[in-house]
MARZA-950029 format. One record per residue (C-alpha): residue number from 1; x, y, z. Coordinates in Angstrom, 1 decimal, padded with zeros to 4 digits. Layout:
N
<site num="NUM" east="X" north="Y" up="Z"/>
...
This chain:
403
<site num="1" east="152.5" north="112.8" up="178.1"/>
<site num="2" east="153.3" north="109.3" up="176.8"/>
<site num="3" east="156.4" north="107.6" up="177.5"/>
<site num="4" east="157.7" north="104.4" up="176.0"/>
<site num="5" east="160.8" north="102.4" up="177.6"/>
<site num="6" east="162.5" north="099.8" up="175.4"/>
<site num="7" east="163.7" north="097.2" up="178.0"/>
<site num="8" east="162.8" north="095.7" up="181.2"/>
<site num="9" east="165.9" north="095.6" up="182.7"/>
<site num="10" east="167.0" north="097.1" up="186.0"/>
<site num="11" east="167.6" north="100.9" up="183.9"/>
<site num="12" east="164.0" north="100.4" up="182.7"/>
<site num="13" east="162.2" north="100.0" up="185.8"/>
<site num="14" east="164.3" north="102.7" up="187.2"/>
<site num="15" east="163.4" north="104.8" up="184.8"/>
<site num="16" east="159.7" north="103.8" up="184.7"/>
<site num="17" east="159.4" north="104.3" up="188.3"/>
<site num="18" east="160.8" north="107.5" up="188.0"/>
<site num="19" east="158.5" north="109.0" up="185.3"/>
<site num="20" east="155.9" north="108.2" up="187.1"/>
<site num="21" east="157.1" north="109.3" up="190.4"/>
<site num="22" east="158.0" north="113.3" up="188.9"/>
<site num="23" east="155.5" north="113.1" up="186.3"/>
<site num="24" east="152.2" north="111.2" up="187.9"/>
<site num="25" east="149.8" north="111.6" up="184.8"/>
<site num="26" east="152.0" north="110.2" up="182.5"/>
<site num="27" east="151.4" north="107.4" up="180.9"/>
<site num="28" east="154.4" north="104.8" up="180.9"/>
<site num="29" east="155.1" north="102.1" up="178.6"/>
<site num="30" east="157.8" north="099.6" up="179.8"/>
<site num="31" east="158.4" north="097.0" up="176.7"/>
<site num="32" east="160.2" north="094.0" up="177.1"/>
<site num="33" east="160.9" north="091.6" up="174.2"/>
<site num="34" east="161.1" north="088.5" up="176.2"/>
<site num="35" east="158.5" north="086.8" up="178.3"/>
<site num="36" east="161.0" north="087.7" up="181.6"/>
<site num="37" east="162.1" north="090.7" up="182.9"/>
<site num="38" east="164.9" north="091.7" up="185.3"/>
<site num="39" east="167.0" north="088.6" up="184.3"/>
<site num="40" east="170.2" north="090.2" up="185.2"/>
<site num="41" east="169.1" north="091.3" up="189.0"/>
<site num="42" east="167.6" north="087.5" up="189.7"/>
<site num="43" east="171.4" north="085.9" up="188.6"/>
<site num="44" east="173.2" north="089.2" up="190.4"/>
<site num="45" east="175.9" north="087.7" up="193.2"/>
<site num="46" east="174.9" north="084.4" up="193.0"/>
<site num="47" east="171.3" north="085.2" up="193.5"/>
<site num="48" east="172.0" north="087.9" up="196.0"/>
<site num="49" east="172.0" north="090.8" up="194.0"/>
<site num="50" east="174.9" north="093.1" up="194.4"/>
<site num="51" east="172.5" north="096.1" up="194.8"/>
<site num="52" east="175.1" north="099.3" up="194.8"/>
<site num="53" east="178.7" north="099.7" up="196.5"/>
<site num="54" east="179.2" north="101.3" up="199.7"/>
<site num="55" east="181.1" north="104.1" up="198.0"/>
<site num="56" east="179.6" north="107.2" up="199.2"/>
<site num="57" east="182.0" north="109.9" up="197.8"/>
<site num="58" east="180.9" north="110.5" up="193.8"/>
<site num="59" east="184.5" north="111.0" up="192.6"/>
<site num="60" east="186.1" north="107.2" up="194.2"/>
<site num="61" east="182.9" north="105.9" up="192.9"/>
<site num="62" east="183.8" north="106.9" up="189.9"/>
<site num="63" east="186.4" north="106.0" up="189.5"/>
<site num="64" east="185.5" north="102.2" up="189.2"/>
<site num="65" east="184.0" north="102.7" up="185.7"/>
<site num="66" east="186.6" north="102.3" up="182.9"/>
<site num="67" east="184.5" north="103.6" up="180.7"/>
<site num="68" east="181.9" north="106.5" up="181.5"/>
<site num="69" east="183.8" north="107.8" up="184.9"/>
<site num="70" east="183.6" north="111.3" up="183.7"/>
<site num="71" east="179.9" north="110.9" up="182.7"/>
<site num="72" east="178.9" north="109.5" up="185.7"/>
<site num="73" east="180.5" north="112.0" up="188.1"/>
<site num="74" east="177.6" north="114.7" up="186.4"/>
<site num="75" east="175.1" north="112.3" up="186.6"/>
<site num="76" east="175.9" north="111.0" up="190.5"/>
<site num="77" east="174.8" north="114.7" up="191.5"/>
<site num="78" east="171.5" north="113.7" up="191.0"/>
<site num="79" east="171.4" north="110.1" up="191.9"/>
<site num="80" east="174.4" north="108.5" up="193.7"/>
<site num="81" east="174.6" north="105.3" up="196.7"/>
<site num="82" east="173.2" north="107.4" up="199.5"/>
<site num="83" east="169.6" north="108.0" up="197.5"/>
<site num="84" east="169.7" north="103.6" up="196.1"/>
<site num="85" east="170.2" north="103.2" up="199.9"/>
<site num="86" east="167.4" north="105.2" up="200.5"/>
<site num="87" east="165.3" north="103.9" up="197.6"/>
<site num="88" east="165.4" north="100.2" up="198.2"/>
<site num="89" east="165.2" north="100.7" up="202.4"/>
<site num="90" east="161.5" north="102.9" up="201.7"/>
<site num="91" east="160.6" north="099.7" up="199.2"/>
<site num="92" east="161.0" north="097.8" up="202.1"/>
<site num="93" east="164.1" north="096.3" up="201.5"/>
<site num="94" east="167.1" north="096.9" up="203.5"/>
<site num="95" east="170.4" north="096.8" up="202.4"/>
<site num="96" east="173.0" north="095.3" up="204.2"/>
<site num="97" east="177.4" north="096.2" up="203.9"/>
<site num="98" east="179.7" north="093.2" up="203.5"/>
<site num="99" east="183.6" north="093.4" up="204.5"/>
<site num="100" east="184.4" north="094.6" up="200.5"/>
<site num="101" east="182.1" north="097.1" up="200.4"/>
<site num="102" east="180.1" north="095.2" up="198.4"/>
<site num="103" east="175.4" north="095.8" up="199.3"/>
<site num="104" east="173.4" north="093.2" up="199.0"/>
<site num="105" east="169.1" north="093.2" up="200.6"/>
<site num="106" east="169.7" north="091.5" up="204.3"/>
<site num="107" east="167.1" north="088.8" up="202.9"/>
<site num="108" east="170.2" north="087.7" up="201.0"/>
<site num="109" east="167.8" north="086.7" up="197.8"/>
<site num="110" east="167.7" north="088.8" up="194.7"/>
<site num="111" east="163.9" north="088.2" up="194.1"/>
<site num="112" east="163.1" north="090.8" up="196.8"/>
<site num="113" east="165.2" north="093.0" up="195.3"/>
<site num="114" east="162.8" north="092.1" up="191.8"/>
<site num="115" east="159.7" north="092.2" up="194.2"/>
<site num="116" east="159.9" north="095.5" up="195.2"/>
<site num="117" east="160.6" north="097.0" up="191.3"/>
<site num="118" east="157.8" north="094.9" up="189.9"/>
<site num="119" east="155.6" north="096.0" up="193.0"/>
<site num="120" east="156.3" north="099.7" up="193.0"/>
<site num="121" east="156.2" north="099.7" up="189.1"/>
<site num="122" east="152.5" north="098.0" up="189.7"/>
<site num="123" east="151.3" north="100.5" up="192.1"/>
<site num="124" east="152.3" north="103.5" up="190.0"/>
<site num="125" east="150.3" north="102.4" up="187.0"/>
<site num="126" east="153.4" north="101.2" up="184.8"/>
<site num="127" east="152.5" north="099.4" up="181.6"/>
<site num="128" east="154.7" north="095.7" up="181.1"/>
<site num="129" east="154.3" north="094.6" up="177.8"/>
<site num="130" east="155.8" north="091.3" up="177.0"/>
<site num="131" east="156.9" north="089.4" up="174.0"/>
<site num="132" east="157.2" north="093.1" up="172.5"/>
<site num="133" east="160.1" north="093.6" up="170.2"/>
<site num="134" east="161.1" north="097.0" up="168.9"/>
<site num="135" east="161.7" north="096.7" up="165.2"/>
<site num="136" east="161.9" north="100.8" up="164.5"/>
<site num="137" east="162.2" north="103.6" up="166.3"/>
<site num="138" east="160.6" north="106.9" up="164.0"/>
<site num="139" east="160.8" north="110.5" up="164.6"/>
<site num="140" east="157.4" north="112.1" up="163.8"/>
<site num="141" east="156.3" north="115.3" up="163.6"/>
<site num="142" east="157.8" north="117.7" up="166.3"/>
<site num="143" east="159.9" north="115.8" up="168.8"/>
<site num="144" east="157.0" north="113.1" up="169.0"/>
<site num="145" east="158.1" north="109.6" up="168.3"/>
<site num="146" east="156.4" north="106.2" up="166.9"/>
<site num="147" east="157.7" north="103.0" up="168.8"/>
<site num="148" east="156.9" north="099.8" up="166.4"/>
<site num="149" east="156.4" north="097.2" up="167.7"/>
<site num="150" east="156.9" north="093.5" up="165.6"/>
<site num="151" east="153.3" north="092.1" up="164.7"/>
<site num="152" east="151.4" north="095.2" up="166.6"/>
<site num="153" east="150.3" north="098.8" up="166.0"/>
<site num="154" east="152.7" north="101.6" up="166.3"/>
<site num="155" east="152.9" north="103.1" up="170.2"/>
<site num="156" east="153.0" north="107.1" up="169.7"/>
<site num="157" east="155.6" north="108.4" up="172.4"/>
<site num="158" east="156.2" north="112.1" up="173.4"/>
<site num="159" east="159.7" north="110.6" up="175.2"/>
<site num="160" east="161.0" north="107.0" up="174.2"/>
<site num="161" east="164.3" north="105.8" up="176.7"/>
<site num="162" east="166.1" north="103.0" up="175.1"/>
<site num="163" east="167.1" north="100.3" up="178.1"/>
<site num="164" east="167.9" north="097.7" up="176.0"/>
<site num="165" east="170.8" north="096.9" up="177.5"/>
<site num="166" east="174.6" north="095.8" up="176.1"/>
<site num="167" east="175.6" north="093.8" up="173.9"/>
<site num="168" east="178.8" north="092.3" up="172.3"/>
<site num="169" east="177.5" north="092.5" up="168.8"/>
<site num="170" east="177.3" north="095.1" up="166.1"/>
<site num="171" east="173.8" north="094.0" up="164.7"/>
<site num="172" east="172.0" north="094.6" up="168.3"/>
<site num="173" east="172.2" north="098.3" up="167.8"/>
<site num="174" east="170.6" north="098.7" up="164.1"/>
<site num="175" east="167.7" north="100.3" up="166.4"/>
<site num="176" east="169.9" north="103.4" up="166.9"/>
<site num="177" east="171.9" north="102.7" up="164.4"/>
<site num="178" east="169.1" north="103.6" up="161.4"/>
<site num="179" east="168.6" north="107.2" up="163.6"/>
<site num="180" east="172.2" north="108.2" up="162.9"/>
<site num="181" east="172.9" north="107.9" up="166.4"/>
<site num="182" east="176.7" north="107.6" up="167.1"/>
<site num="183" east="177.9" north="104.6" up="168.8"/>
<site num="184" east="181.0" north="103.1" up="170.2"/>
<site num="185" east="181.9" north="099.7" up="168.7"/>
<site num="186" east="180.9" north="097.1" up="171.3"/>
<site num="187" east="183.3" north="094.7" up="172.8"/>
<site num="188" east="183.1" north="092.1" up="176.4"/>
<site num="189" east="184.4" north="093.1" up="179.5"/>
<site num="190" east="184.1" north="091.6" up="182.9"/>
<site num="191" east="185.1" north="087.7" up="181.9"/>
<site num="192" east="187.8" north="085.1" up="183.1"/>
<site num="193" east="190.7" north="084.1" up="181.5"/>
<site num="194" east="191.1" north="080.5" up="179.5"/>
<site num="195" east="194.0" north="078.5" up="180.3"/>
<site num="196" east="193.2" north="075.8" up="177.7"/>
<site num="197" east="195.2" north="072.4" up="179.1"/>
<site num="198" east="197.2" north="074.3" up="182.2"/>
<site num="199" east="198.1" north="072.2" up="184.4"/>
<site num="200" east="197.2" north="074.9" up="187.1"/>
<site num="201" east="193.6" north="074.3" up="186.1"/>
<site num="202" east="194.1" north="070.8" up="188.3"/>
<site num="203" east="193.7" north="073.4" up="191.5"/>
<site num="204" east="190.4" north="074.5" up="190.7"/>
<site num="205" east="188.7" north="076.2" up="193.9"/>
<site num="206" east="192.2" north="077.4" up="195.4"/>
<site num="207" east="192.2" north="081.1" up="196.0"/>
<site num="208" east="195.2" north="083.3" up="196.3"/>
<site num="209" east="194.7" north="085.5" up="198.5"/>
<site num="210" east="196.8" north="088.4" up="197.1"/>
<site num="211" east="198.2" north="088.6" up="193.3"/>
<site num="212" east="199.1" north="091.2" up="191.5"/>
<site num="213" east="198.3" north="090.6" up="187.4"/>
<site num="214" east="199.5" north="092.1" up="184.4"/>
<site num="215" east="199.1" north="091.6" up="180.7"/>
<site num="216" east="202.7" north="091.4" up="179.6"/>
<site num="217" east="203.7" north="094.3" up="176.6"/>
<site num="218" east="201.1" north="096.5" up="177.8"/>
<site num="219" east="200.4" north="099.1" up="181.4"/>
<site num="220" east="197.3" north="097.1" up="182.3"/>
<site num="221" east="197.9" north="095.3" up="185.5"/>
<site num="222" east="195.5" north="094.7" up="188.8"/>
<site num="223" east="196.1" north="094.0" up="192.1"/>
<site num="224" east="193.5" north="091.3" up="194.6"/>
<site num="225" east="192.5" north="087.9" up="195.0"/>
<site num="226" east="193.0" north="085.4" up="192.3"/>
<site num="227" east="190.5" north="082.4" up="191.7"/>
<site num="228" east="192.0" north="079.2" up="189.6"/>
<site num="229" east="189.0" north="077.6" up="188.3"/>
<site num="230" east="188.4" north="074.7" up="186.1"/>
<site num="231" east="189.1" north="076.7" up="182.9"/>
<site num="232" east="191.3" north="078.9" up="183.7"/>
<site num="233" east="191.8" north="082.0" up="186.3"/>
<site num="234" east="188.8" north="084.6" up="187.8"/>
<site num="235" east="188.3" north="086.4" up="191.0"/>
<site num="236" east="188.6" north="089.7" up="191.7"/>
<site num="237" east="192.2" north="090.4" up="190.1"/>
<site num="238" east="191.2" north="089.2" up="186.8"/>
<site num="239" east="187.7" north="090.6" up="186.6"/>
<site num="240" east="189.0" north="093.8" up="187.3"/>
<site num="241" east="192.3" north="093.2" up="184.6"/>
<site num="242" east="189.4" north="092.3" up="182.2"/>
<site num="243" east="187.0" north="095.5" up="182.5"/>
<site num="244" east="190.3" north="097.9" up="182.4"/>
<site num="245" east="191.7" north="095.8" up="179.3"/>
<site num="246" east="188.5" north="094.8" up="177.4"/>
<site num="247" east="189.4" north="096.9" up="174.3"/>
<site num="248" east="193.1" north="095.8" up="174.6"/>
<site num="249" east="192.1" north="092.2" up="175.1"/>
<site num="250" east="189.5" north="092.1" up="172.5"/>
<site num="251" east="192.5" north="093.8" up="169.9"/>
<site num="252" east="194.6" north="090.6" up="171.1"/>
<site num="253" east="191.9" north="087.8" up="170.0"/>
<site num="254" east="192.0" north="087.3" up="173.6"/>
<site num="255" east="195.6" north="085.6" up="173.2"/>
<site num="256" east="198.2" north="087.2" up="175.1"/>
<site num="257" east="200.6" north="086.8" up="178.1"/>
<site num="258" east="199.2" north="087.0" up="181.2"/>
<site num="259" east="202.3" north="087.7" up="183.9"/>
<site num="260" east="201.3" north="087.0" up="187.8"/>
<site num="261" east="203.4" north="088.0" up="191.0"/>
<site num="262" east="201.8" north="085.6" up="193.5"/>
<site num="263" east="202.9" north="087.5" up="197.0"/>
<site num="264" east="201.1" north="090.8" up="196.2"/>
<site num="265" east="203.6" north="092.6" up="194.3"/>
<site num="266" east="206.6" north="091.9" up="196.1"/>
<site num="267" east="209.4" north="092.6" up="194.6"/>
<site num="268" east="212.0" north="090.0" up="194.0"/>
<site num="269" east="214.5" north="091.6" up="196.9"/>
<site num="270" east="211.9" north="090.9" up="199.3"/>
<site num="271" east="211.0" north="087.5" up="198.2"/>
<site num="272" east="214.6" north="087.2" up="198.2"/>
<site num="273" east="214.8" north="088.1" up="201.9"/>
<site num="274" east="211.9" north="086.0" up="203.3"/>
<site num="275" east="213.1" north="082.8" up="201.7"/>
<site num="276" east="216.9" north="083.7" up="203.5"/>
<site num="277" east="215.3" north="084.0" up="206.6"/>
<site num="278" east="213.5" north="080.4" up="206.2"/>
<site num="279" east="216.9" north="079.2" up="205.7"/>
<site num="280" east="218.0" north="080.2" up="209.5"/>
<site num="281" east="213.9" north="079.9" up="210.8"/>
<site num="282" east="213.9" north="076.3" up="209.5"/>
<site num="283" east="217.1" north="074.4" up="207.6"/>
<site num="284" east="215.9" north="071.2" up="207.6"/>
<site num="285" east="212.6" north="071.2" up="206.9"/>
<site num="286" east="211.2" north="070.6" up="203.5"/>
<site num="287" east="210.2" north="073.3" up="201.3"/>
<site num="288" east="206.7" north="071.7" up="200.6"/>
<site num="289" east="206.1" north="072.5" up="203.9"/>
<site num="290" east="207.2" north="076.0" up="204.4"/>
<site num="291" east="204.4" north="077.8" up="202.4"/>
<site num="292" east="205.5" north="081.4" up="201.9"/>
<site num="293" east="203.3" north="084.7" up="202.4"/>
<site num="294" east="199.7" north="083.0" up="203.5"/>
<site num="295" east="200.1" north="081.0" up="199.7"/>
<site num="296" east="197.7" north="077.5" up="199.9"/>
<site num="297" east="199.6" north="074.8" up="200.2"/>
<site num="298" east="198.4" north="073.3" up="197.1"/>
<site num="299" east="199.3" north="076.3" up="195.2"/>
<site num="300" east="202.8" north="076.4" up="196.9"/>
<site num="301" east="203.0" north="073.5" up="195.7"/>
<site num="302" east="202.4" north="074.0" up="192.0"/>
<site num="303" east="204.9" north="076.8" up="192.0"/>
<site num="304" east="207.8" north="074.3" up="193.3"/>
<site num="305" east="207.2" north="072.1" up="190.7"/>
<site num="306" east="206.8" north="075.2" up="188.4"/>
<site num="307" east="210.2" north="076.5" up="189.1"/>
<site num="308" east="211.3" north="072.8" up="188.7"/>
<site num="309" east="212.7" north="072.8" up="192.4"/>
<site num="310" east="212.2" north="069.5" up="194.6"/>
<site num="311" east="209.3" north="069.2" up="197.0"/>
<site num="312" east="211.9" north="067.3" up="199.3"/>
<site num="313" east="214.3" north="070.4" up="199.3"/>
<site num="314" east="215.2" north="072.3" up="202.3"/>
<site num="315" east="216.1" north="075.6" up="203.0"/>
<site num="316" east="219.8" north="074.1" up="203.8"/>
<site num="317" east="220.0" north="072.5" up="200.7"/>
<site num="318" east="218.5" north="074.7" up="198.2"/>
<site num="319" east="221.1" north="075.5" up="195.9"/>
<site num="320" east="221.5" north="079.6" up="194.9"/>
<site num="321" east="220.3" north="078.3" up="191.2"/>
<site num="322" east="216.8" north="077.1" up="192.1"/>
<site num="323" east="215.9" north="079.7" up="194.5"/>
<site num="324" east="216.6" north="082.6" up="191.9"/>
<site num="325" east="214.2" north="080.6" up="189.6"/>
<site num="326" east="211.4" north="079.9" up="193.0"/>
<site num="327" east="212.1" north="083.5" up="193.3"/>
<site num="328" east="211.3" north="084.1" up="189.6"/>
<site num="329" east="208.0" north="082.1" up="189.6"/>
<site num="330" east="206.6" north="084.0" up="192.7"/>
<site num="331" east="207.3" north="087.2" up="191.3"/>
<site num="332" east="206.8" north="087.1" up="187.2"/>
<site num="333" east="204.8" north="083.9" up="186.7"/>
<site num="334" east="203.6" north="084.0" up="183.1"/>
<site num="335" east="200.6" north="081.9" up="181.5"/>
<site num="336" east="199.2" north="081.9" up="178.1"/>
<site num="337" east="195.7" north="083.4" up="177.7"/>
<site num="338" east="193.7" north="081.9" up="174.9"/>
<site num="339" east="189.7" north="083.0" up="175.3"/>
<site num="340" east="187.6" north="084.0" up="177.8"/>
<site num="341" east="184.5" north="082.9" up="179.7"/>
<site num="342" east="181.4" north="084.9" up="180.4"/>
<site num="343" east="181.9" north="085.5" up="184.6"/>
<site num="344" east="178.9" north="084.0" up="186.2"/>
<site num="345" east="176.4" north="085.0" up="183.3"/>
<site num="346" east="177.0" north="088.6" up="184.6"/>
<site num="347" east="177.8" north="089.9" up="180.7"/>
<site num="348" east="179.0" north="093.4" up="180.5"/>
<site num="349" east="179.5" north="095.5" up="177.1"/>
<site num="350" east="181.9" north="097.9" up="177.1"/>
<site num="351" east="180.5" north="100.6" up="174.3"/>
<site num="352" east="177.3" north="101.3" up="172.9"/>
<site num="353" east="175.9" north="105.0" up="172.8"/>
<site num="354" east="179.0" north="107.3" up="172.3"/>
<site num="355" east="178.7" north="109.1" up="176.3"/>
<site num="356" east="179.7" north="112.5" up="173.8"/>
<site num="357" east="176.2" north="112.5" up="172.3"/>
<site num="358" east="174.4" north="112.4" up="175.4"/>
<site num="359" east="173.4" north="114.9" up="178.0"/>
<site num="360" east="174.7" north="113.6" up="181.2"/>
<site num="361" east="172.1" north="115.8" up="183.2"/>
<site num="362" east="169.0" north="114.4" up="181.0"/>
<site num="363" east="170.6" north="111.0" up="179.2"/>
<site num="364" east="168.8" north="112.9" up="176.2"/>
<site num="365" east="170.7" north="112.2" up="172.3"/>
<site num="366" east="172.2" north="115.4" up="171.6"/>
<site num="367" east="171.1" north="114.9" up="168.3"/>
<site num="368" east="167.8" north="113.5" up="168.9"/>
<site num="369" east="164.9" north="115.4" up="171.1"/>
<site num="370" east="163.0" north="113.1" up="172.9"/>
<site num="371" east="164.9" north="109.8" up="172.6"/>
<site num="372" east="166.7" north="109.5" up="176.0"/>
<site num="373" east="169.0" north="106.6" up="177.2"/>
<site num="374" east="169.5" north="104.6" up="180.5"/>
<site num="375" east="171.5" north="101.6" up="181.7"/>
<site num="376" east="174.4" north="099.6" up="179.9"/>
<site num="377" east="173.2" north="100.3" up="176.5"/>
<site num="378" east="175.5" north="103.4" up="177.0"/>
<site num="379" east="179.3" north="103.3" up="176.7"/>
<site num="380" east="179.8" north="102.9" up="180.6"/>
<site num="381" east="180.8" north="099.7" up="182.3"/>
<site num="382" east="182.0" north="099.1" up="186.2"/>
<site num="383" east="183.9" north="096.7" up="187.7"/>
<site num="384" east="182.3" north="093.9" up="189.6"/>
<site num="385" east="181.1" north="094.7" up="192.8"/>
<site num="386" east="177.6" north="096.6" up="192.4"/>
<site num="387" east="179.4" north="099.2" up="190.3"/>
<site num="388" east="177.1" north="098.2" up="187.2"/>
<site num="389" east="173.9" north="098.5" up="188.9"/>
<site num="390" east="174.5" north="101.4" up="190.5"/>
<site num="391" east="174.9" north="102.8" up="186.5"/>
<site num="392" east="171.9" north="101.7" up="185.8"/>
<site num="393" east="169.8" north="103.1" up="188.9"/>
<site num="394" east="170.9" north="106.6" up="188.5"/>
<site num="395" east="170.9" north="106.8" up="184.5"/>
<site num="396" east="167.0" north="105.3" up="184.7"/>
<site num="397" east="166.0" north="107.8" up="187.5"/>
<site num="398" east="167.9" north="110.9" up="185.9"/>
<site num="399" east="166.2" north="109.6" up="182.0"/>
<site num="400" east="162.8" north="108.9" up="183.9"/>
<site num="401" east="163.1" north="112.6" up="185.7"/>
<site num="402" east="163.6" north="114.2" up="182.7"/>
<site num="403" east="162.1" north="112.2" up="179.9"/>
């Protein structure tokens, strides 16, 4: 049996290996058309590769894709966290837990998490081709395939899996595309928000530690930490109010309202309440510094002068006007979104191949024998946090197993 995979991501080795583990004589073909492979598992995490999530129950897991949940929660039967664990700790590299679930290798370095695919892929006879782009895929006689290749002789392929990855544009899926395969329009997910000229951008680095963000007219809203960078606003409570509103976002230009409570959802009673007791706790000392709910003190800072109340006010002489508006800014702050920025070179697509085509127990086309898919080149995205990866092991095992 000959079996061609188009990319050499982390779904193509996966799958690769996993030909070749349930199907030793075959021969496997793993094509990548650049001269690197496994670019997105070197930059993972800051060059720690986020492995998986320590999520070992298959329906929470899923529930961190907002695309593809449904589809996964089939295909996590036969590959979930527990057998990646297992996987990566018999390739010799031990995975390690950190305090948000998040699993990284214990060397803390992604290249041993790149070692141990290109290694085992090695061993078990895998074929890397470089500098091999796909031009066409054709359906031959039977269910037997010809993979062309740009400037090189047709590979024939009883199975082909398509690993090719996401994209954000149209054009890059012309390969399925020219099959009749259906897809789902392609659009980013997983970015930070531009605040072009905010003056909050002056705090880059500050972290709050516990914000609760919306995208004002709409349902979308997500609750964590909040990074203010140099462009705008990231961290977890954006990235995750990103992947939930990519299609929304991408609808709005990526121009809307972006509405932040910055004491964890608080309501404004409560707010209300914890400022009155500052005013027994502490009359005369100045509001600049009496940091409320574990805000930074730069940040606290910004949110005085936001709701245009004095840094030398105190608790004793802070009229009823100006704490309804601190009140206000703690509770519905609201900043205007215009662009976004790729988060850490970590680009996810949300759509690709339409997940009602597929067959979630082989990731074969319904409407194509023999053409099987693996990895983000389907319509499934996760949120950050080793939710992406952990897509792309178990679609290239379960594509591999069945090819």
């Amino acid at each position: 049996m000959d079996v061609v995979i188009v990319g050499a991501g982390a779904a193509g080795y996966f799958a690769a290996l996993s030909a070749k583990r349930h199907h030793p004589a075959a021969s496997v073909a793993l094509l990548e058309r650049s001269d690197k492979v496994l670019s997105k598992v070197r930059i993972s995490g800051g060059g720690r590769c986020n492995v998986t999530h320590h999520c070992l129950d298959t329906r929470r897991l899923a529930r961190h894709y907002p695309r593809g949940g449904s589809f996964l929660r089939q295909a996590f039967k036969q590959f979930a966290v527990p057998d990646t664990i297992a996987w990566f700790q018999a390739a010799g590299v031990p995975l390690k837990v950190e305090a948000d679930g998040r699993m990284f290798p214990i060397t803390d370095d992604s290249a041993t998490v790149v070692e141990a695919l290109t290694d085992a892929a090695h061993h078990a006879g895998v074929r890397l081709q470089l500098h091999s782009r796909v031009d066409r895929l054709e359906r031959v006689s039977g269910n037997r395939w010809n993979v062309h290749v740009s400037g090189r002789e047709a590979l024939a392929a009883d199975k082909v899996i398509v690993t090719m990855g996401g994209h954000p544009k149209p054009a890059a899926y012309a390969l399925l595309e020219a099959l009749g395969q259906p897809l789902v329009e392609p659009v980013p997910s997983l970015f930070t928000f531009n605040l072009p000229d905010d003056a909050i951008c002056a705090l880059a680095g500050v972290v709050a530690p516990s914000v609760r963000a919306r995208i004002a007219g709409t349902d979308l809203e997500s609750d964590g930490p909040l990074l203010i960078t140099h462009w705008g606003m990231s961290g977890p409570a954006i990235l995750r109010l990103s992947a939930w509103g990519a299609r929304t976002v991408h609808d709005l230009d990526h121009r809307f309202t972006l509405q932040l409570n910055w004491v964890g959802g608080r309501h404004e009673g409560l707010v209300q309440q914890a400022i009155q007791e500052q005013l027994s706790m502490h009359p005369n000392k100045q509001l600049a510094n009496l940091p409320l709910f574990g805000l930074p003190r730069r940040l606290w800072a910004h949110l005085l002068h936001r709701a245009d109340t004095g840094m030398d006010r105190t608790p004793a002489t802070l009229p009823r006007k100006e704490r309804n508006r601190l009140v206000d800014t703690l509770t519905n702050d609201r900043y205007a979104v215009n662009g976004r920025t790729t988060y850490k070179e970590e680009f996810v697509t949300a759509g690709g191949v339409d997940l009602a085509s597929v067959d979630p127990a082989t990731m074969q086309s319904r409407l194509l024998p023999g053409l099987h898919f693996a990895g983000e080149v389907l319509d499934i995205d996760g949120i950050t946090g080793g939710f992406n990866f952990q897509a792309a092991w178990t679609t290239g095992f379960i594509a591999g197993k069945l090819a």
